[in-house]
Biopython code that builds the backbone (N, CA, C, O; Angstrom):
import numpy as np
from Bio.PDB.StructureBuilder import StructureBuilder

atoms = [
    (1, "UNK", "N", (-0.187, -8.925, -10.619)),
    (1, "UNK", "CA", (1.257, -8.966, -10.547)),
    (1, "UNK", "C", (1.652, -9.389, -9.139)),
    (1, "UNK", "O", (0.939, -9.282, -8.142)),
    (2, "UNK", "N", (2.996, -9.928, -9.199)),
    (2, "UNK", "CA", (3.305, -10.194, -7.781)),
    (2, "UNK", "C", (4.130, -9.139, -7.199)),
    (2, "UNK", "O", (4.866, -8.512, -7.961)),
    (3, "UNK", "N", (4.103, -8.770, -5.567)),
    (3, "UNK", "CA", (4.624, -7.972, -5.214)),
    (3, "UNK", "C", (6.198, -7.724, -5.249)),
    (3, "UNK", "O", (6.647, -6.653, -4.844)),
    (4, "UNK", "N", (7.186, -8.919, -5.831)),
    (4, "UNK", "CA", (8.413, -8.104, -6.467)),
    (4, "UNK", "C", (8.256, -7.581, -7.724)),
    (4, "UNK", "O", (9.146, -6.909, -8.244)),
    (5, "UNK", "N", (7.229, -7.819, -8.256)),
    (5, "UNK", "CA", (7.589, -6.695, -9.498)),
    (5, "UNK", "C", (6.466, -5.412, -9.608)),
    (5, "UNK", "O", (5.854, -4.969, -10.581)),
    (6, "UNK", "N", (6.476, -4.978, -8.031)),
    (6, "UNK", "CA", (5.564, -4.578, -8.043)),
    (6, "UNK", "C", (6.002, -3.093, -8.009)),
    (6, "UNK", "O", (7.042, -3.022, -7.356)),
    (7, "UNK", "N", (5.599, -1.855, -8.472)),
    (7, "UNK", "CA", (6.466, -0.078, -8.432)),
    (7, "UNK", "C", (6.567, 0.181, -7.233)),
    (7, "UNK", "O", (5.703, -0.428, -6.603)),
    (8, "UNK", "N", (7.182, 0.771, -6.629)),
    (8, "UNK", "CA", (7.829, 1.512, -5.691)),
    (8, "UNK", "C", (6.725, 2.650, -5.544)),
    (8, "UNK", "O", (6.319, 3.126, -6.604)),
    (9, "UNK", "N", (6.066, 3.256, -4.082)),
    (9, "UNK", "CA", (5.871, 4.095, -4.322)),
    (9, "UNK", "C", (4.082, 4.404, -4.605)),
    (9, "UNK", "O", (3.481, 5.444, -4.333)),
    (10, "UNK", "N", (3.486, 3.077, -5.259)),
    (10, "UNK", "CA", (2.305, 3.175, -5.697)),
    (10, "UNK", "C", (1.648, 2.718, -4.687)),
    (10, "UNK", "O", (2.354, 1.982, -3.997)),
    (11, "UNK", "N", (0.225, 2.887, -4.176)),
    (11, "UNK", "CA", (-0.279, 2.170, -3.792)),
    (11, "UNK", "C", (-1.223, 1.126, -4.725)),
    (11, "UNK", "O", (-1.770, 1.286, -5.816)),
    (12, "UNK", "N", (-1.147, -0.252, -3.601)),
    (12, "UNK", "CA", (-1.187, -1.854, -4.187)),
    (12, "UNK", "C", (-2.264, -2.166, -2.972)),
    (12, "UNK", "O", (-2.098, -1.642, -1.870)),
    (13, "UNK", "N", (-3.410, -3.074, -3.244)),
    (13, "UNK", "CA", (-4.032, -3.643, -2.967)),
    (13, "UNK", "C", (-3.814, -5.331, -3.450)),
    (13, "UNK", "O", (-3.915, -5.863, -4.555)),
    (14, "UNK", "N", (-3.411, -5.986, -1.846)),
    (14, "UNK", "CA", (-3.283, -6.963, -1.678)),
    (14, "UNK", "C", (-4.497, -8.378, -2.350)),
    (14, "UNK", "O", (-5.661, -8.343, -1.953)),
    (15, "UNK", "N", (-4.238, -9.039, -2.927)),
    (15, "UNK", "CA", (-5.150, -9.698, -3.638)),
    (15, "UNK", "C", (-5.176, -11.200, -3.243)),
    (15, "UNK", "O", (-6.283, -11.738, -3.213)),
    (16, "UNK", "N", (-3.871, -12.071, -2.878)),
    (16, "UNK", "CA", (-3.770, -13.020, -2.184)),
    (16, "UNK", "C", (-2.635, -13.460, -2.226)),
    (16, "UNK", "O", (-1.734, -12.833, -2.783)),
    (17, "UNK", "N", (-2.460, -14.554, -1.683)),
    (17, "UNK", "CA", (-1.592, -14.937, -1.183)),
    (17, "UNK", "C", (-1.242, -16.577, -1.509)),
    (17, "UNK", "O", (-2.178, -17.239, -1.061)),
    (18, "UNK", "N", (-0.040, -17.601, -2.241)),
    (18, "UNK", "CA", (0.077, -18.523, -2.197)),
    (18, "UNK", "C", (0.478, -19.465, -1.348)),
    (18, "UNK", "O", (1.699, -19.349, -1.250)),
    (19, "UNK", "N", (0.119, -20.276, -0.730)),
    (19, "UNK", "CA", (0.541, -21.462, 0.284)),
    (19, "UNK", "C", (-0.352, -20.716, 1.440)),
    (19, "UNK", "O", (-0.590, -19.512, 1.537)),
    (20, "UNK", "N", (-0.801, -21.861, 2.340)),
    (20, "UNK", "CA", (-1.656, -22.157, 3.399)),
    (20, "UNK", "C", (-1.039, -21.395, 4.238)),
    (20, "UNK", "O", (-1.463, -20.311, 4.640)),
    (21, "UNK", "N", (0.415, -22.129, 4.673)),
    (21, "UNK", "CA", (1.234, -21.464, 5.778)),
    (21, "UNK", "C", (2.117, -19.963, 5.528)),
    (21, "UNK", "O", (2.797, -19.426, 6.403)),
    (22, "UNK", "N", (1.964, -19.539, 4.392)),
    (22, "UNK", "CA", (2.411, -18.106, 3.626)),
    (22, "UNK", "C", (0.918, -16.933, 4.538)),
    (22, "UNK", "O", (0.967, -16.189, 5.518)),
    (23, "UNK", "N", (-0.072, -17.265, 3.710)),
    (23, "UNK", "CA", (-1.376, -16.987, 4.565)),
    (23, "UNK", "C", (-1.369, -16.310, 5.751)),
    (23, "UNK", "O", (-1.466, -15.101, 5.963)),
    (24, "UNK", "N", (-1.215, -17.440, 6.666)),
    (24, "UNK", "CA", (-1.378, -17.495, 8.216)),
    (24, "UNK", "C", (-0.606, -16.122, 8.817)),
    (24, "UNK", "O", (-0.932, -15.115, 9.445)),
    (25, "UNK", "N", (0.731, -16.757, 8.182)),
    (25, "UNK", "CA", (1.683, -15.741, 8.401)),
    (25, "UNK", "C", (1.994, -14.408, 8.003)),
    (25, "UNK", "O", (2.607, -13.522, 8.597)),
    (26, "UNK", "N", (1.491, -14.437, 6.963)),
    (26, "UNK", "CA", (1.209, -12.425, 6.614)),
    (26, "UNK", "C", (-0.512, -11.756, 7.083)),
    (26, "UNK", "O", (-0.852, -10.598, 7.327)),
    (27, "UNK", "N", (-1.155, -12.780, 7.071)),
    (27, "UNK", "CA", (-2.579, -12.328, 8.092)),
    (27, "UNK", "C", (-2.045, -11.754, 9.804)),
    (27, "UNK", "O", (-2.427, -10.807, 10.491)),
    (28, "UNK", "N", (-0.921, -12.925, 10.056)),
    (28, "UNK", "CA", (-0.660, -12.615, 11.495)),
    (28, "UNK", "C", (0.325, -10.971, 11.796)),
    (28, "UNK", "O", (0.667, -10.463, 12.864)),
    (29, "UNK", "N", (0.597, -10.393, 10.020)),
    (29, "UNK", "CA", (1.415, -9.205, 10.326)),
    (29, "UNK", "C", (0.264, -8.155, 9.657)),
    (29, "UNK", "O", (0.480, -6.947, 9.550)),
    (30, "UNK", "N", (-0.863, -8.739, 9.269)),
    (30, "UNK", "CA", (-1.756, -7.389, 9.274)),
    (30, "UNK", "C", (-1.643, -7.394, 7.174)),
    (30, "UNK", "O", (-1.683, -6.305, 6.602)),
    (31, "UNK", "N", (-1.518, -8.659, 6.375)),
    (31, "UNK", "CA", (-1.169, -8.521, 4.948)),
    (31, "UNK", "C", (-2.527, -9.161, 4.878)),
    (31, "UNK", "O", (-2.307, -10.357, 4.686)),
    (32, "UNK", "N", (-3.966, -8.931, 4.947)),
    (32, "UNK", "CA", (-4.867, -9.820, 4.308)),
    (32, "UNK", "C", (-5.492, -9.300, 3.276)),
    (32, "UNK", "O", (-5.563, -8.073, 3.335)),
    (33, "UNK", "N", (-6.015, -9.830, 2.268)),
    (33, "UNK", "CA", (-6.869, -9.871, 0.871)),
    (33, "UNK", "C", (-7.506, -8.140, 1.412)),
    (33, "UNK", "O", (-7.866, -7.859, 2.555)),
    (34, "UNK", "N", (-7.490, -7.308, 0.350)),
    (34, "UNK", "CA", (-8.187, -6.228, 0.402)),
    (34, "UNK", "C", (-7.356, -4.920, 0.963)),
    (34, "UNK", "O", (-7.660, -3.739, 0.795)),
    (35, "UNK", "N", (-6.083, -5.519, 1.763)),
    (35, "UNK", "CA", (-5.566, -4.525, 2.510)),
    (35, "UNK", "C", (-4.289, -3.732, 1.586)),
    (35, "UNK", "O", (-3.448, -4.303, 0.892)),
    (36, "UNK", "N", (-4.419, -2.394, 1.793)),
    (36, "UNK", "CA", (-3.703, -1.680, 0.661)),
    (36, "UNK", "C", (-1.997, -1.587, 1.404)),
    (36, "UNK", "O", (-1.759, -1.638, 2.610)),
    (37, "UNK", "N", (-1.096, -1.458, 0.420)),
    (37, "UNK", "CA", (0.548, -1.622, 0.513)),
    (37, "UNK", "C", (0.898, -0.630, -0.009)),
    (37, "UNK", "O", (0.326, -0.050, -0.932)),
    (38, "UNK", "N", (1.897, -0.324, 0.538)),
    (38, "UNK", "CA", (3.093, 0.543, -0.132)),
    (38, "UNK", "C", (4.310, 0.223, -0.329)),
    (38, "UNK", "O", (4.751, 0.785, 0.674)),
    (39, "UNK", "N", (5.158, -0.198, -0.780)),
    (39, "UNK", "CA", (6.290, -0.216, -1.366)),
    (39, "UNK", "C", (6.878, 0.947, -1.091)),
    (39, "UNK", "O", (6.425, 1.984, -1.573)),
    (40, "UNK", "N", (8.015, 0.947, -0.245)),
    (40, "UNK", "CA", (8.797, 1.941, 0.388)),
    (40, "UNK", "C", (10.234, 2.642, -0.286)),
    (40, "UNK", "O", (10.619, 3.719, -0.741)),
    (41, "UNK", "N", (10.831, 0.995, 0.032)),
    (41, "UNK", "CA", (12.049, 0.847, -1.096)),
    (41, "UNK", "C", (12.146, -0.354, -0.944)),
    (41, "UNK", "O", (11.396, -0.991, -0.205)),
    (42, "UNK", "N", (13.298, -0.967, -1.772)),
    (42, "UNK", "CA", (14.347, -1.920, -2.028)),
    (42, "UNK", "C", (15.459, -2.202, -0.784)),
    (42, "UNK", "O", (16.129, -1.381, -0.157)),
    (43, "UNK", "N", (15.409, -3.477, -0.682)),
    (43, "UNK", "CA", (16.551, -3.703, 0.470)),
    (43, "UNK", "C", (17.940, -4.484, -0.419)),
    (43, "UNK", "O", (17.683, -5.072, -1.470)),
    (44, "UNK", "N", (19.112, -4.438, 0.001)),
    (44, "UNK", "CA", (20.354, -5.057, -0.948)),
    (44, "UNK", "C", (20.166, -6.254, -1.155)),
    (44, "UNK", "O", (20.678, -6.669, -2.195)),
    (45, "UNK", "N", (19.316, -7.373, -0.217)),
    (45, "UNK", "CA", (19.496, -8.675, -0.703)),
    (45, "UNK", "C", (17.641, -8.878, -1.298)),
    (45, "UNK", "O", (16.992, -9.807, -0.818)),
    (46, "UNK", "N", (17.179, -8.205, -2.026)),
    (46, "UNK", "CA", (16.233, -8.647, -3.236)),
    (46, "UNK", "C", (14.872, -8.108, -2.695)),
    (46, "UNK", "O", (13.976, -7.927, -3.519)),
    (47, "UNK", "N", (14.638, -7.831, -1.347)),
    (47, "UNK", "CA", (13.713, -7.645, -0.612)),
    (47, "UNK", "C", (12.932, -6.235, -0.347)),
    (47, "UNK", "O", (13.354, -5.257, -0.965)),
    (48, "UNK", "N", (12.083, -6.107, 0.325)),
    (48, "UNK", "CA", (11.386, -4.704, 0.162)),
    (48, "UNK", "C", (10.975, -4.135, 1.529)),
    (48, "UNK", "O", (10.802, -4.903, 2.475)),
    (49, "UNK", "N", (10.852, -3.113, 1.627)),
    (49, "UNK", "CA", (10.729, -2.345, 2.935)),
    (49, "UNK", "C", (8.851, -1.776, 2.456)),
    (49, "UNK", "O", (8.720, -1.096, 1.439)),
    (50, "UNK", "N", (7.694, -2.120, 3.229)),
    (50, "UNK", "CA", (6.539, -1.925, 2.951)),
    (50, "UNK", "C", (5.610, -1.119, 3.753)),
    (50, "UNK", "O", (5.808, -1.391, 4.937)),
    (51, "UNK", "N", (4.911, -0.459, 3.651)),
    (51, "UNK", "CA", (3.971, -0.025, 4.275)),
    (51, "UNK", "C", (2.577, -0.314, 4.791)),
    (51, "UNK", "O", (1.751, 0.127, 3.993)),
    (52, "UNK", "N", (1.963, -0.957, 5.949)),
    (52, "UNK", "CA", (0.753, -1.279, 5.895)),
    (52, "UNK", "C", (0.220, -0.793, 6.848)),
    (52, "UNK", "O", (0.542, -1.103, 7.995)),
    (53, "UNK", "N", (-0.723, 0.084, 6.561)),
    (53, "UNK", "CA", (-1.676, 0.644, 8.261)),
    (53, "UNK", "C", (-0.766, 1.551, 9.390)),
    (53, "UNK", "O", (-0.931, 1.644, 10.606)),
    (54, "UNK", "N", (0.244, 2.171, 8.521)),
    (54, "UNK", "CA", (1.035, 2.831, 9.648)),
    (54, "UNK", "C", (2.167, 2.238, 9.574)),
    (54, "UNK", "O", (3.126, 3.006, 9.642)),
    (55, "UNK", "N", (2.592, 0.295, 9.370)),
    (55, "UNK", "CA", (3.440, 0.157, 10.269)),
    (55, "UNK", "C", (4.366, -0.007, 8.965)),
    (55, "UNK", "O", (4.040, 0.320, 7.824)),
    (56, "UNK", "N", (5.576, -0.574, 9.357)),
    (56, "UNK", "CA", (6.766, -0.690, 8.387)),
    (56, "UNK", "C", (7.162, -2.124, 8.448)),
    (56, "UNK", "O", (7.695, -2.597, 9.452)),
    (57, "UNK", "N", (6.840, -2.990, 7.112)),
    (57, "UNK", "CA", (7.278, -3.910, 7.325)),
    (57, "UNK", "C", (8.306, -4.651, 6.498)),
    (57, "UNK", "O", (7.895, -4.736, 5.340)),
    (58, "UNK", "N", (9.657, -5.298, 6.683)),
    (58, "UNK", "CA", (10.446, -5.970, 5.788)),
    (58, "UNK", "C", (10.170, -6.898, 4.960)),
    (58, "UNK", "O", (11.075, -7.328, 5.674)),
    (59, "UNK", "N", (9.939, -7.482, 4.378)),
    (59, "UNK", "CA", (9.581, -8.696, 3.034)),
    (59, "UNK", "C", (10.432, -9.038, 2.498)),
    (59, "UNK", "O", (10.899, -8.207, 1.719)),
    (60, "UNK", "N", (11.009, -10.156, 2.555)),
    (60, "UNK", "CA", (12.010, -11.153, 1.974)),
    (60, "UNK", "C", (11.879, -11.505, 0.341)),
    (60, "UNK", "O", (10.717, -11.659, -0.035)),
    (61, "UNK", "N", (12.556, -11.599, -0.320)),
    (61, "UNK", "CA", (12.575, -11.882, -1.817)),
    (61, "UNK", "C", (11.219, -12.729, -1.831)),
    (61, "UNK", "O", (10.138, -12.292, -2.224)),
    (62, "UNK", "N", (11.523, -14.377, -1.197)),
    (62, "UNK", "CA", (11.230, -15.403, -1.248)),
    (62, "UNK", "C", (9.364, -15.336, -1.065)),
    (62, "UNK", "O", (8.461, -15.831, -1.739)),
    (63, "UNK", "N", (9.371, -14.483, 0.170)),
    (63, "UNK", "CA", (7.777, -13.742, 0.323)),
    (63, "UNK", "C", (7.112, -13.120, -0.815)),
    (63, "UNK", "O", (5.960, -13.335, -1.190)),
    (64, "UNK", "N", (7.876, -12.410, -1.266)),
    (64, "UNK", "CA", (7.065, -11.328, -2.201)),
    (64, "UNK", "C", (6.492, -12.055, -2.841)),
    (64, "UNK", "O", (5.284, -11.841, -2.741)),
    (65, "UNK", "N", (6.866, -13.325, -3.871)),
    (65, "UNK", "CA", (7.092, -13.732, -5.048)),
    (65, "UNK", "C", (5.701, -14.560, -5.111)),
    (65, "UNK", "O", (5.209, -15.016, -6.143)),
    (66, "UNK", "N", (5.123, -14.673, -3.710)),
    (66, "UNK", "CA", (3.785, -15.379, -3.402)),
    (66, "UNK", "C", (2.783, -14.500, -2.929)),
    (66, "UNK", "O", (1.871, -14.962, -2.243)),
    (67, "UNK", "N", (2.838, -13.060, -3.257)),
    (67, "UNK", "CA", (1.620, -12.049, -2.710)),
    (67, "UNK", "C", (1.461, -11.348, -4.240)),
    (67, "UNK", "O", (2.132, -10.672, -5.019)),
    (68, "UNK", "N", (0.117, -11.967, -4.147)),
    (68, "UNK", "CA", (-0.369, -10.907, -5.693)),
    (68, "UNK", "C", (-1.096, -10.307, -5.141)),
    (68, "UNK", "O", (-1.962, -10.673, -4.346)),
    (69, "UNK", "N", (-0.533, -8.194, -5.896)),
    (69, "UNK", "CA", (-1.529, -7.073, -5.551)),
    (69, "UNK", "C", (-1.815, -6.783, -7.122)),
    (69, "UNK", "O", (-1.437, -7.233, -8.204)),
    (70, "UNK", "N", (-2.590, -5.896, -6.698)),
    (70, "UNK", "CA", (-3.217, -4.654, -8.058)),
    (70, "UNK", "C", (-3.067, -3.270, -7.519)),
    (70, "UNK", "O", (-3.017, -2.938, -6.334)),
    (71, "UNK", "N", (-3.026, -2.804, -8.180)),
    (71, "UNK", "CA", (-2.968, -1.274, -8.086)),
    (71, "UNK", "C", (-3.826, -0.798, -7.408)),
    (71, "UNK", "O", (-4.854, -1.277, -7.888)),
    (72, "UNK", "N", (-4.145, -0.064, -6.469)),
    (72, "UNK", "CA", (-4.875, 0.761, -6.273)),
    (72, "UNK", "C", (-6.145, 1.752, -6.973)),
    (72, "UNK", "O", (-5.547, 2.367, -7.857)),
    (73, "UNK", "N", (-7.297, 2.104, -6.993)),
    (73, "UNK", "CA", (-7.812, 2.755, -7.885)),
    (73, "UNK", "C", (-7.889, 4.037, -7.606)),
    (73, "UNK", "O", (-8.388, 4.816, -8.418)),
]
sb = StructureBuilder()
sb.init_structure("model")
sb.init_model(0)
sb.init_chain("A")
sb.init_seg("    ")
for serial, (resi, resn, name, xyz) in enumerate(atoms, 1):
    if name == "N":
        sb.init_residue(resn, " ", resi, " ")
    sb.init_atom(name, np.array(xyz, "f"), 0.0, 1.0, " ", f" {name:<3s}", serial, name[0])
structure = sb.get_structure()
């Protein structure tokens, strides 16, 4: 699944990522293949407030829609 339709709340293991330059740029905030997410909440314009390694990060609609996770086991 991709990470907007992804539950609130669960933990998600990051699986990949579409486009070259999408990549670069969530590797450079600590989002690479294997690394587990949280879903925090919902922001008003479509977007998500996330959890990775401690830190807190914002995600734009447009982002999400190119990061496929899985659930956690």
């Amino acid at each position: 699944m991709t990470l907007d339709r992804a539950p609130l709340g669960h933990r998600l293991v990051l699986q990949d990522a579409v486009g070259v330059g999408t990549t670069r740029r969530l590797a450079a905030l600590g989002l690479r293949r294997g690394v587990e997410v949280t879903l925090l909440q919902r922001t008003c314009g479509g977007g998500r407030i996330a959890m990775v390694g401690g830190t807190r990060l914002a995600l734009g609609p447009g982002v999400l829609k190119h990061i496929q996770v899985a659930v956690a086991s």
